[in-house]
C-alpha positions in Angstrom: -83.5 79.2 7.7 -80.0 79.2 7.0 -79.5 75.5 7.3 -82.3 74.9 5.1 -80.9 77.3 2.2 -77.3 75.9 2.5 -78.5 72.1 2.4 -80.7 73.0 -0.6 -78.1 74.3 -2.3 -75.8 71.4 -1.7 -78.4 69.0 -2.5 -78.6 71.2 -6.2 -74.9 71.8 -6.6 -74.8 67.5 -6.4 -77.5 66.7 -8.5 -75.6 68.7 -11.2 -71.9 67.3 -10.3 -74.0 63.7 -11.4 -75.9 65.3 -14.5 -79.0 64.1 -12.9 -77.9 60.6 -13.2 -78.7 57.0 -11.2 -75.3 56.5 -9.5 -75.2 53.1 -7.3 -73.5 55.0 -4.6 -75.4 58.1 -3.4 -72.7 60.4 -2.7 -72.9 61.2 1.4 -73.0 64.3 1.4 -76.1 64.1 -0.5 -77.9 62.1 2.0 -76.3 64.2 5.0 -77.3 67.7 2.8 -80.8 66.3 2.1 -81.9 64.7 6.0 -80.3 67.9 7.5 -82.6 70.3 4.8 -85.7 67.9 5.8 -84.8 68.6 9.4 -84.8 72.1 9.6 -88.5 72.0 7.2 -89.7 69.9 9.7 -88.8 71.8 13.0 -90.4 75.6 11.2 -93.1 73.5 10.5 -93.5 72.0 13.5 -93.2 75.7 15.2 -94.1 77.7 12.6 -96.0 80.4 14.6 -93.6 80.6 18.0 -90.0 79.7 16.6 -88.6 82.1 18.6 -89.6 80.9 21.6 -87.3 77.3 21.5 -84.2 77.9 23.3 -81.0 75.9 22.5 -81.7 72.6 25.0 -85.5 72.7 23.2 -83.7 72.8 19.8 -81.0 69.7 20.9 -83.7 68.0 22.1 -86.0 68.2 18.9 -82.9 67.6 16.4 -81.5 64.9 18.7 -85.2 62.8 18.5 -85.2 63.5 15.0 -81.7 62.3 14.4 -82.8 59.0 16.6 -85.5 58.5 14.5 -83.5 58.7 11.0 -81.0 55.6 12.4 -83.9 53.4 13.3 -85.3 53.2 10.4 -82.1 52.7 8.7 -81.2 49.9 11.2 -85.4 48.9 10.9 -84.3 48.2 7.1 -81.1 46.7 7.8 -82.0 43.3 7.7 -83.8 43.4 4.1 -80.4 44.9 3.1 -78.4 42.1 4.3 -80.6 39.4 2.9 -80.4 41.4 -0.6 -76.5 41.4 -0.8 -76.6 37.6 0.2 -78.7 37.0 -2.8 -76.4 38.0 -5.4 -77.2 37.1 -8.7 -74.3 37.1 -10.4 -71.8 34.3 -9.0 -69.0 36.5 -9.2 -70.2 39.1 -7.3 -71.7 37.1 -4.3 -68.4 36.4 -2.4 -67.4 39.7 -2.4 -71.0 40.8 -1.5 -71.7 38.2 1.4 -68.7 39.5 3.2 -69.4 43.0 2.7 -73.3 42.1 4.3 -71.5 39.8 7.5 -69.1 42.9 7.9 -72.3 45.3 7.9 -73.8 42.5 10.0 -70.8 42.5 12.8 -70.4 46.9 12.6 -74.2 47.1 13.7 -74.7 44.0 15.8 -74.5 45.8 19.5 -76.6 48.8 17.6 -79.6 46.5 16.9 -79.4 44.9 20.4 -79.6 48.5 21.9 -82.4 49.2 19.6 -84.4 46.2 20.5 -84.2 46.8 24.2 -86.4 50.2 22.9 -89.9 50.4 22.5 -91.0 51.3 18.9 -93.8 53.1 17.6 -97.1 51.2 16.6 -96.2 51.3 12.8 -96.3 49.2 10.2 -93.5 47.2 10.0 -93.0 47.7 6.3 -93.4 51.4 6.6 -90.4 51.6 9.4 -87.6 51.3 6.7 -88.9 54.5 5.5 -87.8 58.0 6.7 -90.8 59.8 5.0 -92.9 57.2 7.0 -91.4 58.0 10.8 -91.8 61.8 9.9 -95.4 61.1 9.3 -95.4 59.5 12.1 -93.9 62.2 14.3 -96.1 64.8 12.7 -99.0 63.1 13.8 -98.3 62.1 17.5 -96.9 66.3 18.1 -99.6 67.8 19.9 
């Protein structure tokens, strides 16, 4: 519960550093605060009536599939994100932004050829770039 409390609060404490505002970079430690409060909600959820009885290797294992979850969506959604900063609209901006996609292309390359040596769930492929999608997901196939 603690973990939950403290990421809410960090989550609250940045929303009002930014006045509420659209920034174009999401601070990280918004997006770290947020997964880790939607974490811990998911795992009392998940063992809402018998939390007690999870010991420490039950709890790494949970957070650990979770945590491998959250990266393959991102890296699901990577390629729409590379073909968005190739297409620039502004001529100005797309030098700089091709290179910053082919260095984002060359830091996850060996990630994505782990990932597709995985099997992944039977989702729609549009719905894997979403987090709220593979937690559906996951709630559905826990027995």
């Amino acid at each position: 519960m603690w973990f939950s409390d403290r990421a809410k609060e960090t989550v609250k404490e940045i929303n009002i550093s930014i006045s509420g505002e659209m920034v174009e970079n999401i601070p990280k430690e918004l997006i770290a605060a947020n997964s880790m409060y939607r974490m811990v909600e998911t795992i009392l959820l998940r063992d809402e009536s018998n939390i007690e009885q999870i010991n420490e290797e039950q709890l790494f294992a949970i957070l650990n599939g979770m945590i491998a979850d959250i990266f393959s969506a991102c890296f699901t959604n990577l390629p729409q994100v590379i073909i968005v900063k190739c297409h620039e609209s502004v001529i100005e901006k797309r030098e700089a932004s091709v290179k910053a996609a082919a260095k984002l292309l060359g830091k996850t390359t060996k990630i994505i050829e782990r990932l597709e040596r995985c099997e992944l769930p039977s989702m729609d492929p549009d719905k894997m770039a979403h987090v709220d999608e593979w937690r559906h997901y996951l709630k559905q196939s826990i027995p």
